[in-house]
C-alpha positions as a Markdown table, in Angstrom:
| # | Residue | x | y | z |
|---|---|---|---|---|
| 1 | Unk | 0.0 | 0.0 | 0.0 |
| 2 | Unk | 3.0 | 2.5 | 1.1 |
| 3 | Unk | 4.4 | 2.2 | -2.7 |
| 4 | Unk | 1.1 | 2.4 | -4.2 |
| 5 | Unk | 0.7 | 5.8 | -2.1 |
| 6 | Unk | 3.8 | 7.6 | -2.7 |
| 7 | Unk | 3.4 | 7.0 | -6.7 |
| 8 | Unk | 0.4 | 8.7 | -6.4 |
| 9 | Unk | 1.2 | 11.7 | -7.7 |
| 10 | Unk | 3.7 | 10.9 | -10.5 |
| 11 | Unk | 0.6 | 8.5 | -12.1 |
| 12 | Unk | -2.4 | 11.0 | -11.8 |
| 13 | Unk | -1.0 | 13.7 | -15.3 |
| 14 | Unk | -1.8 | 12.5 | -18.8 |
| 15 | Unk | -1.8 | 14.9 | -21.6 |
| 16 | Unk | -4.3 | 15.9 | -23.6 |
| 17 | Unk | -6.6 | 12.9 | -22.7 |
| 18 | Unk | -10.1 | 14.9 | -23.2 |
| 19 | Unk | -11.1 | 16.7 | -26.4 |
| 20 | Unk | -12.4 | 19.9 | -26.4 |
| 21 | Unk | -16.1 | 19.5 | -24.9 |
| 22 | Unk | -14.8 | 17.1 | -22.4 |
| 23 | Unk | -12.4 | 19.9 | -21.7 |
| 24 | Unk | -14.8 | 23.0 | -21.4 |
| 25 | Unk | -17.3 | 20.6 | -19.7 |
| 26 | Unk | -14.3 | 20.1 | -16.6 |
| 27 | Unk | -13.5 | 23.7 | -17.1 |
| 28 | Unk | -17.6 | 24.5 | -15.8 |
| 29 | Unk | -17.6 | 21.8 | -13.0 |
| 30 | Unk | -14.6 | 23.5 | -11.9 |
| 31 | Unk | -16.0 | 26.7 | -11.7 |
| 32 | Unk | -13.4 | 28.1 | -14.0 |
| 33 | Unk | -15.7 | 29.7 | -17.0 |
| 34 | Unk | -17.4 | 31.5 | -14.5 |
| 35 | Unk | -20.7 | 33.7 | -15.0 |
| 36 | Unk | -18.4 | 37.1 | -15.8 |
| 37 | Unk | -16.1 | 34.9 | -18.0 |
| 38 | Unk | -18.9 | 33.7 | -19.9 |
| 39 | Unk | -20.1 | 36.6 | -20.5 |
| 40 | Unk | -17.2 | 37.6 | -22.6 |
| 41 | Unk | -17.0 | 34.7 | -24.2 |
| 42 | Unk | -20.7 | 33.7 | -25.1 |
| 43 | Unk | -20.1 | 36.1 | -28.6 |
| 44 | Unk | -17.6 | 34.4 | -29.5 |
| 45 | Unk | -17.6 | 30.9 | -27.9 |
| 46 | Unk | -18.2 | 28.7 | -31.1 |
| 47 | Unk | -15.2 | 29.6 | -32.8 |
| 48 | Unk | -13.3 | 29.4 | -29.3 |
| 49 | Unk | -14.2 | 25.8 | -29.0 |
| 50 | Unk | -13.9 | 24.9 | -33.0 |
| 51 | Unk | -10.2 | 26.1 | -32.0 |
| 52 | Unk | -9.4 | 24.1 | -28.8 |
| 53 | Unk | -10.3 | 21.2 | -31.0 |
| 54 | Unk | -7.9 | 21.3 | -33.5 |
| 55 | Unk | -5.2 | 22.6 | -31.0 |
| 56 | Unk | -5.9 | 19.3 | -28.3 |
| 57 | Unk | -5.2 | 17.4 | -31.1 |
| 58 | Unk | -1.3 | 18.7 | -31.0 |
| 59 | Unk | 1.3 | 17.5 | -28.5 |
| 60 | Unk | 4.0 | 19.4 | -26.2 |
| 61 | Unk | 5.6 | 22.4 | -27.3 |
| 62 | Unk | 2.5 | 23.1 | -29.7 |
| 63 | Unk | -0.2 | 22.6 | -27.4 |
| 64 | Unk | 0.2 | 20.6 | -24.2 |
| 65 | Unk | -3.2 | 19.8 | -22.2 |
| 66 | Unk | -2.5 | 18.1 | -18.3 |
| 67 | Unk | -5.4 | 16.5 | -16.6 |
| 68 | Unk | -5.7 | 14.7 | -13.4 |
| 69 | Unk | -6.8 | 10.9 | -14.2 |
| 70 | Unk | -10.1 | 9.4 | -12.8 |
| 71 | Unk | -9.3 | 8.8 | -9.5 |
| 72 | Unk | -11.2 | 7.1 | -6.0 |
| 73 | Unk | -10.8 | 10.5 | -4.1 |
| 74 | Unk | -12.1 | 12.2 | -7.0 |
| 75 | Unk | -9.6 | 14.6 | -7.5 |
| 76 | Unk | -9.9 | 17.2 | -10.7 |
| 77 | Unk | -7.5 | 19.2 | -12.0 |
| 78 | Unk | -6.2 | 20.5 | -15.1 |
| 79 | Unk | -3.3 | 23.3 | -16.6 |
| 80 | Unk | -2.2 | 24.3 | -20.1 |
| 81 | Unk | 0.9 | 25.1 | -22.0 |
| 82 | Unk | 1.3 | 26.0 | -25.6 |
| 83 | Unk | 4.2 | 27.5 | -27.8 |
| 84 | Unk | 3.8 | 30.9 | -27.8 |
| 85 | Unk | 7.2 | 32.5 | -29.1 |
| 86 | Unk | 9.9 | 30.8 | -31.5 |
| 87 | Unk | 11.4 | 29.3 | -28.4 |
| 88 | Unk | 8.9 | 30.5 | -25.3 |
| 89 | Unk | 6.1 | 28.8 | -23.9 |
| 90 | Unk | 3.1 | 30.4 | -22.2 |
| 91 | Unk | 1.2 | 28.6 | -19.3 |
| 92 | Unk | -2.7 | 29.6 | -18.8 |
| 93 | Unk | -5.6 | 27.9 | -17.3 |
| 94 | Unk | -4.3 | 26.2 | -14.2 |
| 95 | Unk | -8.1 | 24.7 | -12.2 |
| 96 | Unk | -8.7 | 22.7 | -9.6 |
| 97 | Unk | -10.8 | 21.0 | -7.0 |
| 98 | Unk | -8.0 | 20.4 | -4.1 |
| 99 | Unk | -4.0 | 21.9 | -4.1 |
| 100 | Unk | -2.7 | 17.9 | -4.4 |
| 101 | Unk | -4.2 | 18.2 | -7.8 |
| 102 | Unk | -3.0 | 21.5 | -8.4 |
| 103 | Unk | 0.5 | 20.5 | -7.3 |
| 104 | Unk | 0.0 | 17.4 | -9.7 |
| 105 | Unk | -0.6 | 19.3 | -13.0 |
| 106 | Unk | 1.5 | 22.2 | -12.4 |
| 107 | Unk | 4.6 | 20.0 | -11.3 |
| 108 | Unk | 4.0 | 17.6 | -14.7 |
| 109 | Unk | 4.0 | 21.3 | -16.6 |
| 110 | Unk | 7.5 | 21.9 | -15.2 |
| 111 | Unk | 8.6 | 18.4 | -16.0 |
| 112 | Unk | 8.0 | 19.2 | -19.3 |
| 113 | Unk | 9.8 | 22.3 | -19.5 |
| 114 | Unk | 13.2 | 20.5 | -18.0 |
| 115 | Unk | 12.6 | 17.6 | -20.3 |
| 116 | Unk | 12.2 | 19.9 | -23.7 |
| 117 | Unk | 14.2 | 23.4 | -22.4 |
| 118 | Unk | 17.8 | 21.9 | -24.6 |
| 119 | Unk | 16.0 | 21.1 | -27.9 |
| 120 | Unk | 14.9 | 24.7 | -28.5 |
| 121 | Unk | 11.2 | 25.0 | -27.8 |
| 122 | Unk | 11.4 | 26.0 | -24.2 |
| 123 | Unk | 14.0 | 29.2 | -23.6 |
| 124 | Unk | 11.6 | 30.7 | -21.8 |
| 125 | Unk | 8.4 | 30.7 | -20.3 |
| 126 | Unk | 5.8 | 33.7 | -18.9 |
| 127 | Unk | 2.4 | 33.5 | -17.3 |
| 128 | Unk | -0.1 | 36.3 | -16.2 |
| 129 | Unk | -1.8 | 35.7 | -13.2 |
| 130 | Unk | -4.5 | 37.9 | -11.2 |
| 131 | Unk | -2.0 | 39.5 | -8.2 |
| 132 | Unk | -4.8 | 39.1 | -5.3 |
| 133 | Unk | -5.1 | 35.4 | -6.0 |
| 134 | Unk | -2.4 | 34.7 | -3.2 |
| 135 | Unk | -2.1 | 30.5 | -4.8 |
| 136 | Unk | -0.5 | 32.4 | -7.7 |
| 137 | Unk | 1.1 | 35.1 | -6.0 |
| 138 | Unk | 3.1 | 32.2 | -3.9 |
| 139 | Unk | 3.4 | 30.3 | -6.7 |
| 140 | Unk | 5.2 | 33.1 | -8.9 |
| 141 | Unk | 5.8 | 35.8 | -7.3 |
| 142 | Unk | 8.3 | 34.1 | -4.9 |
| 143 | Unk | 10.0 | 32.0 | -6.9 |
| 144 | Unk | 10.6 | 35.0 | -9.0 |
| 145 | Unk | 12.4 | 36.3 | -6.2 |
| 146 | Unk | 14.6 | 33.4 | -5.0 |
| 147 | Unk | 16.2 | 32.6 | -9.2 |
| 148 | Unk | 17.3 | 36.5 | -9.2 |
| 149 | Unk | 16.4 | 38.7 | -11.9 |
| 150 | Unk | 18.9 | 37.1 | -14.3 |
| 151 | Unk | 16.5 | 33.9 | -14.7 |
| 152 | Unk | 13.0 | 35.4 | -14.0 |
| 153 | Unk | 11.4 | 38.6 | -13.3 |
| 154 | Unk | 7.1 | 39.6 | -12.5 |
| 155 | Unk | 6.3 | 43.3 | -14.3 |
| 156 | Unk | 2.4 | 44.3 | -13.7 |
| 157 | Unk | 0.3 | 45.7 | -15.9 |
| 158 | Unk | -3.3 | 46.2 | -16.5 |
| 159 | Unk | -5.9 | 45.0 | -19.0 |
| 160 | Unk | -8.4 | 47.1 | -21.3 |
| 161 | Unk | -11.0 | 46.8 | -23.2 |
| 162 | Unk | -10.3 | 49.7 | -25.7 |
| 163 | Unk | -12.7 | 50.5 | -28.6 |
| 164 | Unk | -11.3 | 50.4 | -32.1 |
| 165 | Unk | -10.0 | 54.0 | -32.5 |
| 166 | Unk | -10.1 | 56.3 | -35.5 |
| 167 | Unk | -6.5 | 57.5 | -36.7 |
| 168 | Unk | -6.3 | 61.7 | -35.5 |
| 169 | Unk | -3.9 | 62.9 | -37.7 |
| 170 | Unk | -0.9 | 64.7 | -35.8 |
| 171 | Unk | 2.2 | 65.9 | -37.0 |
| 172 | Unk | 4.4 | 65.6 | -33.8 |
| 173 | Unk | 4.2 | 61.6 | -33.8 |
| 174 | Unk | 5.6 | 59.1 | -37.3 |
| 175 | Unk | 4.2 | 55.5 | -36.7 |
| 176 | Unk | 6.6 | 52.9 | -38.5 |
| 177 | Unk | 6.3 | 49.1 | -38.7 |
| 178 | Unk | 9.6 | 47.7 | -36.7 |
| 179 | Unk | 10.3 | 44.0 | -38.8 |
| 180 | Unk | 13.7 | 42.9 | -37.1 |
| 181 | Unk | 15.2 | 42.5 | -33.8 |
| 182 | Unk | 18.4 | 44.7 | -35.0 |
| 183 | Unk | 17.0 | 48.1 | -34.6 |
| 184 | Unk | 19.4 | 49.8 | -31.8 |
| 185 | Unk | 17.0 | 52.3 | -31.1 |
| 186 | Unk | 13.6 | 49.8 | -30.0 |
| 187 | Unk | 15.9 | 47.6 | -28.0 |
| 188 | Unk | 17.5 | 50.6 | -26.2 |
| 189 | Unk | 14.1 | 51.5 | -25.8 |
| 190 | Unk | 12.8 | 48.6 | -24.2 |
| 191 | Unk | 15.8 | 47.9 | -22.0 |
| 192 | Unk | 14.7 | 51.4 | -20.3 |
| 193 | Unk | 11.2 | 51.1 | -20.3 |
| 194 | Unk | 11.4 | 46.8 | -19.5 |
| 195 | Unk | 14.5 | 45.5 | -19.1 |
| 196 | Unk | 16.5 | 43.3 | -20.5 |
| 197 | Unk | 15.2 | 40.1 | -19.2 |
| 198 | Unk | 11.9 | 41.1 | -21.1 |
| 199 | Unk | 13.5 | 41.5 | -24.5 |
| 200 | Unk | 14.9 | 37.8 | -24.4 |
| 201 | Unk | 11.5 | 36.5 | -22.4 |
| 202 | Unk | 9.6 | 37.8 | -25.2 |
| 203 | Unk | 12.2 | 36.9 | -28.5 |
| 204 | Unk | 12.4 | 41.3 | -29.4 |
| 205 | Unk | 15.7 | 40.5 | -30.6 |
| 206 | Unk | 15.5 | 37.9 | -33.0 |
| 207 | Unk | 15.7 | 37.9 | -36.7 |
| 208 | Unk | 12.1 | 36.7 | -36.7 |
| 209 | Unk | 9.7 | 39.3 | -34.1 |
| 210 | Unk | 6.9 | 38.9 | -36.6 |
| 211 | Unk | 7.1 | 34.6 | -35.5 |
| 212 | Unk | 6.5 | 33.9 | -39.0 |
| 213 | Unk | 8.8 | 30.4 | -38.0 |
| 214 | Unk | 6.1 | 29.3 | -35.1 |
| 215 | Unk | 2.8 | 31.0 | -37.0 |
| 216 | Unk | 3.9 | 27.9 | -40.4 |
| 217 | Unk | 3.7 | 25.7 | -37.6 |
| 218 | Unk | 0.6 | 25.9 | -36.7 |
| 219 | Unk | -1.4 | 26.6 | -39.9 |
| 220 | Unk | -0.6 | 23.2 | -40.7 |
| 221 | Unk | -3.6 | 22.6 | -37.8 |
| 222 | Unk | -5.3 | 24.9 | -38.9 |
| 223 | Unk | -4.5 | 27.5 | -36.3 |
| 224 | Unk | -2.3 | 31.0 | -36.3 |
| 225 | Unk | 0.5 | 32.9 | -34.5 |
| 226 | Unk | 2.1 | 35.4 | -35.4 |
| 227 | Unk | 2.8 | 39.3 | -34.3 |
| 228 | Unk | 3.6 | 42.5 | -35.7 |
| 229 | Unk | 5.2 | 45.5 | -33.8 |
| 230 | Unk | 5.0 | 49.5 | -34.7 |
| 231 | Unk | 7.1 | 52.4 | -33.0 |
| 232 | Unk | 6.0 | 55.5 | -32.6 |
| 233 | Unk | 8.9 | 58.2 | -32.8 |
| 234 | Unk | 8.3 | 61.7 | -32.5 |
| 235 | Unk | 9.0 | 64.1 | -35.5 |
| 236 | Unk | 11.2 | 66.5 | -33.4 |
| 237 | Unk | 14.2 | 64.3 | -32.8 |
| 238 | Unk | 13.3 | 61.1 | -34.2 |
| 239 | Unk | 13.3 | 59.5 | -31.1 |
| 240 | Unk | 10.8 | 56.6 | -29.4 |
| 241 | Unk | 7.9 | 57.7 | -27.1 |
| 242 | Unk | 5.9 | 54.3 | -27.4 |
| 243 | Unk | 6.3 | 50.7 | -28.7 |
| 244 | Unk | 3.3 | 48.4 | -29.8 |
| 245 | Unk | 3.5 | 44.7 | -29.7 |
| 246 | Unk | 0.4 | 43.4 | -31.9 |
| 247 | Unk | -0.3 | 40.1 | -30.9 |
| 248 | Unk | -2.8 | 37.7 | -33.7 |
| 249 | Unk | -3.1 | 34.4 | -33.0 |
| 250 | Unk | -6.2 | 31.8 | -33.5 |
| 251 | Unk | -9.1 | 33.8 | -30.7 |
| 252 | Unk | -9.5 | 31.9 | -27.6 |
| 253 | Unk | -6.9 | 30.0 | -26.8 |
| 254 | Unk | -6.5 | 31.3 | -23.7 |
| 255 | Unk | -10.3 | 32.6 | -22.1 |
| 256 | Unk | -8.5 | 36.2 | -21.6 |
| 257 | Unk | -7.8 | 37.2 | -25.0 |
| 258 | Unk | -3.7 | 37.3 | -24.4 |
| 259 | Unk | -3.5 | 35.4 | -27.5 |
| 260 | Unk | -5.1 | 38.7 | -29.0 |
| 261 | Unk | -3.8 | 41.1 | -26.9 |
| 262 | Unk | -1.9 | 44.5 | -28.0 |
| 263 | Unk | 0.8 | 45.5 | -25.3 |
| 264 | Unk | 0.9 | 49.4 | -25.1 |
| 265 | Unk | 4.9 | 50.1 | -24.1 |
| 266 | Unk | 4.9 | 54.2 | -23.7 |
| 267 | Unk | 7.9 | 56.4 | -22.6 |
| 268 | Unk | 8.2 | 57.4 | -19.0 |
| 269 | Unk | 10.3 | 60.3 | -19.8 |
| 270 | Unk | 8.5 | 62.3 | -22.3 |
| 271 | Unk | 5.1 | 64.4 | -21.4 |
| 272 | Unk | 1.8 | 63.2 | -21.3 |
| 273 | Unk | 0.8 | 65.2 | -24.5 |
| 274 | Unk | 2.9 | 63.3 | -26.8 |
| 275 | Unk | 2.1 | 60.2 | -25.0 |
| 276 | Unk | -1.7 | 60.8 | -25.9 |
| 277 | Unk | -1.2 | 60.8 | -29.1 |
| 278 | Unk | 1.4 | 58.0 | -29.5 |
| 279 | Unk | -0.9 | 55.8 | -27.7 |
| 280 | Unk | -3.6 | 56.9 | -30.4 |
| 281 | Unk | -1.2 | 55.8 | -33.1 |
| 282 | Unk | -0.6 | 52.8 | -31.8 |
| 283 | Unk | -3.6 | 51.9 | -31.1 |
| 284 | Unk | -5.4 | 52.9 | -34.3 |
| 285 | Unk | -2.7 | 50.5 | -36.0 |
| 286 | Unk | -3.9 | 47.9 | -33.9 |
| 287 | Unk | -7.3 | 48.7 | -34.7 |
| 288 | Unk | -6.6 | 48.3 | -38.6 |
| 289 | Unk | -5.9 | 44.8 | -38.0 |
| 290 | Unk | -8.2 | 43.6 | -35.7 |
| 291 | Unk | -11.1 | 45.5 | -37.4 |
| 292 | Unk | -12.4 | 42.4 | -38.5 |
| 293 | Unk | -11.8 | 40.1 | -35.4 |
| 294 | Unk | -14.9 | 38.6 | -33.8 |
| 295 | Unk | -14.2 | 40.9 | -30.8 |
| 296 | Unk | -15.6 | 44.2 | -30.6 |
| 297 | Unk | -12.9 | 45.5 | -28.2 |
| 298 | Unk | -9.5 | 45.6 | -28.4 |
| 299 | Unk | -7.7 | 43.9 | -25.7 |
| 300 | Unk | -5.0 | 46.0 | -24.4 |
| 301 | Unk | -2.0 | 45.6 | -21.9 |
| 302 | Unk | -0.3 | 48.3 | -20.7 |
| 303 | Unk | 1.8 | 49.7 | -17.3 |
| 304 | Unk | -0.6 | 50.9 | -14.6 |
| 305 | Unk | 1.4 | 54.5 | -14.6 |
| 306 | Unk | -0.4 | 55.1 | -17.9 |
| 307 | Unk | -3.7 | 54.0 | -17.0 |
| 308 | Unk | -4.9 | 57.7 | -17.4 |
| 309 | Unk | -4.0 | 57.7 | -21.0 |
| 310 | Unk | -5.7 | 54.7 | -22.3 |
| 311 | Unk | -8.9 | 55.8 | -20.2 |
| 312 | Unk | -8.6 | 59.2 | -22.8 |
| 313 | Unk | -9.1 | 57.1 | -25.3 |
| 314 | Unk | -12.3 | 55.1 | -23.8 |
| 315 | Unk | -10.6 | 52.3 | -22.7 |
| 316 | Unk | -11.8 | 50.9 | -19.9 |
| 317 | Unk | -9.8 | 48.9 | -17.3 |
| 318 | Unk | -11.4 | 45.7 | -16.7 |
| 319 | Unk | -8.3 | 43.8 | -14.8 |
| 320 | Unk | -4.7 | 44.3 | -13.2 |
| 321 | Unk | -1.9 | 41.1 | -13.8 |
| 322 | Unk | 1.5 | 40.4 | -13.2 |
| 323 | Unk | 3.1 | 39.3 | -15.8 |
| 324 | Unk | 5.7 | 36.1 | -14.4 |
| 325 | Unk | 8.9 | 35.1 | -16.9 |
| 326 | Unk | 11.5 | 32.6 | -16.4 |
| 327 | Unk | 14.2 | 31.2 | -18.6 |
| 328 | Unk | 15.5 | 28.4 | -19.1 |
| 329 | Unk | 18.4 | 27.6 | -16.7 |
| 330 | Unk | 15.6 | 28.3 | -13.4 |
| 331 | Unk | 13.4 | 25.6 | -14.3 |
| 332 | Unk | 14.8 | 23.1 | -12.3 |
| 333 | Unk | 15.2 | 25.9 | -9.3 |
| 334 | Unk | 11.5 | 26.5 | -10.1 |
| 335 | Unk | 10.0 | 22.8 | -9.7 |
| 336 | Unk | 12.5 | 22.3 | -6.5 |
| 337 | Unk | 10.5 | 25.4 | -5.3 |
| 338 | Unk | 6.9 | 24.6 | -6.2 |
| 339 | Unk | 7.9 | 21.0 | -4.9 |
| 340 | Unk | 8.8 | 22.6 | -1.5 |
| 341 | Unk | 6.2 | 24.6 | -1.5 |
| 342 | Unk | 3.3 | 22.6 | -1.9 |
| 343 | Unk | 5.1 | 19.2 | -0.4 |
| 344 | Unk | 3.3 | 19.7 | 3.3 |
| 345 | Unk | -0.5 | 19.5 | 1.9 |
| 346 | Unk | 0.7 | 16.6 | -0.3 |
| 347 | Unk | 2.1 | 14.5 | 2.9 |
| 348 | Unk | -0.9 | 16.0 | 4.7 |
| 349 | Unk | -3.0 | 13.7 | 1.8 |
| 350 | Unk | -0.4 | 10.8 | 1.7 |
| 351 | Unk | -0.9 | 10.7 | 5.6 |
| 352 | Unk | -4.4 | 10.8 | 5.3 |
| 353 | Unk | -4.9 | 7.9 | 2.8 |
| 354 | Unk | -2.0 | 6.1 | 4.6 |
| 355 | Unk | -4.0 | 6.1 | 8.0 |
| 356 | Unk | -7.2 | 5.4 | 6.7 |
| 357 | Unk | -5.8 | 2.3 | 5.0 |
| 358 | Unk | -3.9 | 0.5 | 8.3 |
């Protein structure tokens, strides 16, 4: 019985066991689509789940699915990972009934990571998670902490729902499409405005920003990824006041839009007047191409400093996250400290079983 306990946990994760109604139907008894989630994606919830079920049908990097098996002490549980850069992976959708199942599903997630970080699918990996859920904020936000800001780092930001904006014509901003990762001036940029640790987390100095490599990939399921960046530099001195990342993907993969999303970088040093209209810009650019999305919004991520901005433009702020990023070399670091951290509920269950069955 001892042996049959203590491999408990390494035989409860299978991958992508359920399709996708099986899936969305553990995602409701789980309370995870919940009434304000639904509400979002009700418009839109056909095509989400036409897309789930082409991407359960892929394996690890692509689109990695982890259940909890049927089980006598009906434990649920269930996390997701897909490839969401060239060489970065992004976790979403971690639910569950108990933490043993939690701890089950997110340790298998890591296992993966380790197992797949040296064949060049897994350099990095990022997560946003809700700051006042304090499971997440222990989960993330300390680890982030203990591998030192070479390895990982957690930035915040906030989410909006921003209306598709009509282009105001100024002649103090020039809006230009940014196609490589060798433009001194975006990385310089970005280095002051996020760091370094972001530019390699999220691939902004690579030969292929646009993921043009990772999007082939996945048309041949019938699914897209890709991304297209603008700067805005003002006509003065040429220089960068704001940055847009345009994210297009396949809607739905993850219930929050990221997939979709359009992360507003603006300068801290230069005045709010310029940063009004870069932001307008920007956005309009990403209006242009999402004009024809399903969603009537535009997601939008930005830094909370410049809430007041986006709120000039009718966005409204719907959400705050933290974004979490590690690379590869702190994965191990990472599972030792999730393992740690969650090991006294585990024996707390082992115990439990192990009592009941003398």
């Amino acid at each position: 019985m001892r042996n049959e306990i203590l491999s408990f946990e390494t035989i409860l994760a299978e991958q992508n066991a359920h399709d996708a109604e099986q899936l969305f139907e553990l995602y409701n008894s789980l309370h995870f689509i919940y009434a304000a989630k639904m509400e979002k994606l009700e418009p839109v919830f056909d095509i989400v789940k036409q897309n789930w079920q082409k991407a359960v049908k892929l394996c690890f990097p692509l689109f990695s699915t982890l259940t909890v098996r049927k089980n006598s002490k009906n434990i649920t549980a269930t996390t997701t990972q897909w490839q969401y850069l060239n060489r970065g992976m992004i976790g979403q959708h971690l639910a569950s009934n108990n933490p043993v199942g939690s701890r089950i599903v997110f340790l298998a997630s890591l296992n993966q990571l380790i197992k797949g970080q040296y064949k060049g699918n897994c350099d990095s990996y990022q997560i946003y998670y809700r700051p006042q859920n304090k499971y997440s904020s222990r989960m993330f936000g300390g680890v982030s902490i203990k591998m030192g800001k070479e390895l990982s780092e957690t930035i915040p930001c906030n989410y909006f729902e921003v209306p598709f904006l009509q282009y105001a014509r100024t002649k103090d901003i020039q809006v230009v499409e940014i196609n490589n990762g060798n433009d001194a001036d975006v990385i310089n940029f970005l280095a002051m405005e996020k760091g370094r640790l972001y530019i390699k987390a999220q691939e902004l100095d690579s030969d292929d920003i646009n993921l043009n490599a990772l999007n082939e990939r996945f048309i041949q399921a019938g699914l897209k990824r890709t991304r297209k960046i603008f700067a805005a530099r003002l006509c003065s001195d040429n220089s960068i006041c704001g940055l847009i990342i345009i994210n297009q993907s396949s809607l739905g993969l993850n219930f929050s839009f990221f997939e979709n999303s359009s992360e507003l970088i603006l300068s801290k040093q230069v005045c709010p007047g310029f940063l009004l209209q870069a932001a307008q810009a920007l956005l309009y650019k990403a209006s242009q191409l999402h004009v024809s999305s399903p969603l009537k919004f535009l997601p939008v991520l930005s830094d909370p400093l410049h809430t007041s901005i986006i709120e000039k433009l009718q966005g409204k702020l719907t959400r705050n996250y933290n974004l979490f990023m590690m690379l590869r070399g702190g994965y191990e670091g990472w599972y030792a400290y999730i393992d740690e951290l969650t090991n006294s509920v585990f024996q707390r269950f082992v115990n439990n079983i192990y009592e009941k069955s003398i």
